[in-house]
C-alpha positions as CSV (number, residue, x, y, z in Angstrom):
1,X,-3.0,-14.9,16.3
2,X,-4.2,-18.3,15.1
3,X,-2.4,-20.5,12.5
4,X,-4.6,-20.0,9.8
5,X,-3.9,-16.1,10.4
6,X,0.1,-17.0,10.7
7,X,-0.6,-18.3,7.5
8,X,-1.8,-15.5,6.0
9,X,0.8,-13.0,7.4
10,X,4.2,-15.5,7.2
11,X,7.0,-14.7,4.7
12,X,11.2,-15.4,4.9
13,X,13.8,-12.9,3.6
14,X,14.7,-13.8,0.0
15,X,18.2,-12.4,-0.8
16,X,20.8,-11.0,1.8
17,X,19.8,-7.2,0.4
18,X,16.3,-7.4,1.7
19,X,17.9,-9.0,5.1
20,X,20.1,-6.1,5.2
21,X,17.4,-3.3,4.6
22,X,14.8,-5.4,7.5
23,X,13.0,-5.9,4.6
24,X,11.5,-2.5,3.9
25,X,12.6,0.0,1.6
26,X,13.0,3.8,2.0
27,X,9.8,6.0,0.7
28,X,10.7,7.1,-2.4
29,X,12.5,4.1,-3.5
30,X,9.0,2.0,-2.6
31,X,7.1,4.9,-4.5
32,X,9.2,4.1,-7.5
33,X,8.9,0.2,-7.2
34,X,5.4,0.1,-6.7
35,X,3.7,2.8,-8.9
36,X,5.1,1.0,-12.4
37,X,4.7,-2.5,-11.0
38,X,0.9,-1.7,-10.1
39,X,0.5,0.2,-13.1
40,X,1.4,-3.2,-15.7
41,X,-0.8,-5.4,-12.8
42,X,-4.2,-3.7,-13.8
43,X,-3.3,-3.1,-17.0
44,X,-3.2,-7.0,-17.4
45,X,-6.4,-7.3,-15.3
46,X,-7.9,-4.9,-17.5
47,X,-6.6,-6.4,-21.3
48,X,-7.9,-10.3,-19.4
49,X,-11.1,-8.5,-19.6
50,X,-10.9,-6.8,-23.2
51,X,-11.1,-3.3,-21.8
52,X,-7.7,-0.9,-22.6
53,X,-6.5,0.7,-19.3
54,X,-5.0,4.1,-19.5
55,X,-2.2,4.2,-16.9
56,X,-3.1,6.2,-14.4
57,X,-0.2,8.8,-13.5
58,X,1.4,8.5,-10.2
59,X,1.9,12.4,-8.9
60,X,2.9,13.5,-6.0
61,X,1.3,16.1,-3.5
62,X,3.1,18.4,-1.0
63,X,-0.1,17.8,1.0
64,X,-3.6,15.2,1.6
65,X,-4.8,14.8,-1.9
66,X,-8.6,16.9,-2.1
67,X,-9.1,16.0,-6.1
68,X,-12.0,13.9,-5.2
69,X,-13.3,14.1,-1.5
70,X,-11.4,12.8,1.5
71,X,-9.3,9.7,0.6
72,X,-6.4,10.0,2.6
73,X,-2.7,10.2,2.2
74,X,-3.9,8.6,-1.6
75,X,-6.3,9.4,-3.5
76,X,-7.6,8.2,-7.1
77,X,-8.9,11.1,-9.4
78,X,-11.3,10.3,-11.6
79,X,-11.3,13.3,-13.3
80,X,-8.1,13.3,-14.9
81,X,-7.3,9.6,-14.1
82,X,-4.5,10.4,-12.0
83,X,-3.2,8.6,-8.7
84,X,-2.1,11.6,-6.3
85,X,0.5,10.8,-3.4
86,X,1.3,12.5,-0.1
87,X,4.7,12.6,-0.4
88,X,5.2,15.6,2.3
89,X,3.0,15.1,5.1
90,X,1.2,11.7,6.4
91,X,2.3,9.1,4.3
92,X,5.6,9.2,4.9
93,X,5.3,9.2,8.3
94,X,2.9,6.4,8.1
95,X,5.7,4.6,5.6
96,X,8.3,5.1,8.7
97,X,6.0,4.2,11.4
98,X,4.6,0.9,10.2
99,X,6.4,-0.1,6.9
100,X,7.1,0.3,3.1
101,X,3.9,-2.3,2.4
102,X,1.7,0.0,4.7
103,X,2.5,2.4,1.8
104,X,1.7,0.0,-0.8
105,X,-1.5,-1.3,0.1
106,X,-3.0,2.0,0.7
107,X,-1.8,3.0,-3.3
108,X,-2.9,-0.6,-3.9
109,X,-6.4,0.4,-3.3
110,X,-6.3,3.9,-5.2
111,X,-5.2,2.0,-8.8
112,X,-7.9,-0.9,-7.7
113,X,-10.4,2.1,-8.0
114,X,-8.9,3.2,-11.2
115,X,-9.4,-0.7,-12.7
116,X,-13.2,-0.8,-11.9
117,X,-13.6,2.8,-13.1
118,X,-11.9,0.7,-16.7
119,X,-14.4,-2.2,-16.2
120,X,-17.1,-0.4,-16.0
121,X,-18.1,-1.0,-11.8
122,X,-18.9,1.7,-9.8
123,X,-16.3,3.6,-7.7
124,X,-18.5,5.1,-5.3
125,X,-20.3,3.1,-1.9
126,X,-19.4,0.6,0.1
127,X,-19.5,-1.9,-2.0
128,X,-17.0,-0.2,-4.3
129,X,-14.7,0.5,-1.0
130,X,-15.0,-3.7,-0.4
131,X,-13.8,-4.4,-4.3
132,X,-11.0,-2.1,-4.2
133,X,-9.8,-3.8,-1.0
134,X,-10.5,-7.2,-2.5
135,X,-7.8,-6.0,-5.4
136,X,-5.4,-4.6,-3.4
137,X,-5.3,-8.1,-1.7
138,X,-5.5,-9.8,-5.1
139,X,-2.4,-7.7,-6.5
140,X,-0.4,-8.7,-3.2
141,X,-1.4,-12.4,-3.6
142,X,0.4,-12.3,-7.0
143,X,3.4,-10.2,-5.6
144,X,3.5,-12.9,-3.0
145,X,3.9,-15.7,-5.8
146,X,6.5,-14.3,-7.7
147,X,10.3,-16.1,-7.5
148,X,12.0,-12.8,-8.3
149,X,11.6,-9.0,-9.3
150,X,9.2,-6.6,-6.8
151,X,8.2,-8.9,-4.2
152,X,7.4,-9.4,-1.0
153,X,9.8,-9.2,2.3
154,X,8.9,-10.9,6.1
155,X,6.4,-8.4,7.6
156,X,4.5,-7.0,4.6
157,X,1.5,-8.9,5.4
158,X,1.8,-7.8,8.9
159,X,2.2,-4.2,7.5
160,X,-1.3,-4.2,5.1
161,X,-3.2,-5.9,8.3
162,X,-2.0,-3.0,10.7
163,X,-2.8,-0.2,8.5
164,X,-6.2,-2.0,7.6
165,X,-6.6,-2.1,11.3
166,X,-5.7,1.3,12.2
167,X,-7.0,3.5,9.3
168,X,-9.7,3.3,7.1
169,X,-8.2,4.9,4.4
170,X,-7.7,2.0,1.8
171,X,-11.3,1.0,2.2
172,X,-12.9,4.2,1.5
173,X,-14.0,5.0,-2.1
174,X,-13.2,7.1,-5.3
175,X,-15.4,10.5,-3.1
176,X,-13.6,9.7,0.3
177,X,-16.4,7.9,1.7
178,X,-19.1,4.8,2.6
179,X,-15.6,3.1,4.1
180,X,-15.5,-0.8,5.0
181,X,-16.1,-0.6,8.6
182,X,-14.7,-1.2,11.6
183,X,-11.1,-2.4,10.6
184,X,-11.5,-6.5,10.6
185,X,-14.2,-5.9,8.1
186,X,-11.2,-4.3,6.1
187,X,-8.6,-7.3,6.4
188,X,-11.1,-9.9,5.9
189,X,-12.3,-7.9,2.4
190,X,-8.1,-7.7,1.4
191,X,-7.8,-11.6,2.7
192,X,-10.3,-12.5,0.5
193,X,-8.1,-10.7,-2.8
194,X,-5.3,-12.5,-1.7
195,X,-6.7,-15.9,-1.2
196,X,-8.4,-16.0,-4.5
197,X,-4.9,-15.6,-6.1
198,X,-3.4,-18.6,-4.1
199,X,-6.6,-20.5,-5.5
200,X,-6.0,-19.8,-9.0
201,X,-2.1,-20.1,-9.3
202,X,-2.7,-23.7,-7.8
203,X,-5.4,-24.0,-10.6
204,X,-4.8,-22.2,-13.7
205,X,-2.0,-19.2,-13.5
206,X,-1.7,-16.1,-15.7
207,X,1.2,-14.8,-17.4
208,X,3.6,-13.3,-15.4
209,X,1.6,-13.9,-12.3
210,X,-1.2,-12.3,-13.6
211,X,-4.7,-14.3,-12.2
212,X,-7.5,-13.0,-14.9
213,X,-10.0,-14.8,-12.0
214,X,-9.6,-11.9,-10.1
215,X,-11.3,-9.1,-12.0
216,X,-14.3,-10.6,-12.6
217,X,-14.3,-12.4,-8.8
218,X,-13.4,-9.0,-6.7
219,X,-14.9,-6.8,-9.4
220,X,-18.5,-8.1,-8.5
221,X,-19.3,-5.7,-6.4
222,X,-22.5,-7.4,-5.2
223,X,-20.3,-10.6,-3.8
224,X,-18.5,-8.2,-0.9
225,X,-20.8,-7.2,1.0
226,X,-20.0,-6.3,4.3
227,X,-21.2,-8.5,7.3
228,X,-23.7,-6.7,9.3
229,X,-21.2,-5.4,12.5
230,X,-21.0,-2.9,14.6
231,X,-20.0,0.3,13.3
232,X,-18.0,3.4,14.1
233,X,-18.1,7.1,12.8
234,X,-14.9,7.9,10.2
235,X,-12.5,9.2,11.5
236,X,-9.1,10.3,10.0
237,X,-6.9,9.1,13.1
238,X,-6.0,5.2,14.2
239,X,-9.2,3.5,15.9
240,X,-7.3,2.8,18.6
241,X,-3.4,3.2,20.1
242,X,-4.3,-0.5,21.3
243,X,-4.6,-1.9,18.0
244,X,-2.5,-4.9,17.1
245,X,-1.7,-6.7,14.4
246,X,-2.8,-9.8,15.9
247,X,-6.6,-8.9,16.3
248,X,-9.1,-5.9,14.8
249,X,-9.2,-3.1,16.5
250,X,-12.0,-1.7,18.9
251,X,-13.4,1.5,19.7
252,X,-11.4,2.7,22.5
């Protein structure tokens, strides 16, 4: 891993609970963390940018959402602006396998759709997949900032990379598909979210580490482009069992 990348990933326990815990919590108390604090995030993305956002609702499933194509373990509806969870089947065992922020990343993406559905940008193709990534890293960025409340515990960076690495799930858009491809494509498109924050807290921060930069920087759907890579078929399961955190994946 190299020190700008140890950078990126690099965090130190903040009370003795989160110490305690390993710095993870279970599923259903991270489901009920995340969903509100998500929720008020876009919302102030959304208000920045004089558009009223409708609050998605956060409902579970007993199985893989199918409201709108193949998303995964989360998907965003569009027609009945909902946020639909696995809270049976793969998620879970994805949340006990690599992490509570593996969980939120991947529902990170899903209300990222929802805000550019509010904005106006379009949810579907690649370039949609890329934004949504871009503001799922934007939203951790703030998380990352905050001095107390939901934050951020040693690991969670290291938890988003992995399941960028191993899935393509986050990056795929609103109809399950045109995903950002192969998986350092992915990290690189949630770096970018996250960086952008740490550039405009040192400039000019937002109310309660709210950066209105963002929507209008990872909301350009134009700007993220993918680089031109090789690429690899879709596929449901991890690109590799040789993934690591310190390195994309490749086809096995």
């Amino acid at each position: 891993m190299s020190v700008q990348n140890r950078t990126f990933t690099q965090r130190a326990f903040t009370n003795v609970r989160d110490r305690a815990t390993g710095g993870n919590l279970p599923f259903s108390e991270m489901l009920e963390s995340v969903t509100p604090d998500l929720d008020g995030y876009f919302k102030g993305l959304a208000t920045t940018a004089g558009k009223t956002w409708p609050s998605p609702r956060a409902e579970a499933a007993q199985a893989e959402p199918t409201c709108s194509g193949d998303q995964g373990p989360v998907a965003y509806c569009p027609s009945d602006k909902t946020i639909k969870i696995d809270t049976k089947d793969e998620l879970p065992a994805l949340h006990k396998e690599l992490g509570d922020y593996a969980t939120g990343t991947l529902i990170a993406t899903r209300y990222a759709l929802a805000e550019l559905a509010v904005l106006g940008k379009p949810t579907e193709g690649e370039g949609a997949s890329a934004a949504a990534l871009c503001l799922a890293g934007a939203y951790t960025g703030s998380v990352f900032q905050r001095q107390d409340g939901f934050g951020l515990s040693p690991g969670d960076f290291d938890e988003a990379v992995t399941v960028l690495l191993r899935f393509d799930y986050a990056a795929r858009d609103a109809k399950g598909e045109d995903a950002v491809d192969p998986g350092f494509q992915r990290v690189a498109r949630f770096r970018e979210g996250v960086f952008e924050v740490r550039r405009s807290a040192a400039s000019r921060p937002g109310e309660n580490g709210l950066m209105p930069a963002q929507a209008s920087g990872c909301a350009g759907v134009s700007a993220f482009r993918p680089v031109p890579g090789p690429t690899r078929p879709r596929s449901a399961r991890p690109e590799s069992s040789a993934c690591r955190r310190s390195g994309p994946c490749s086809a096995p």
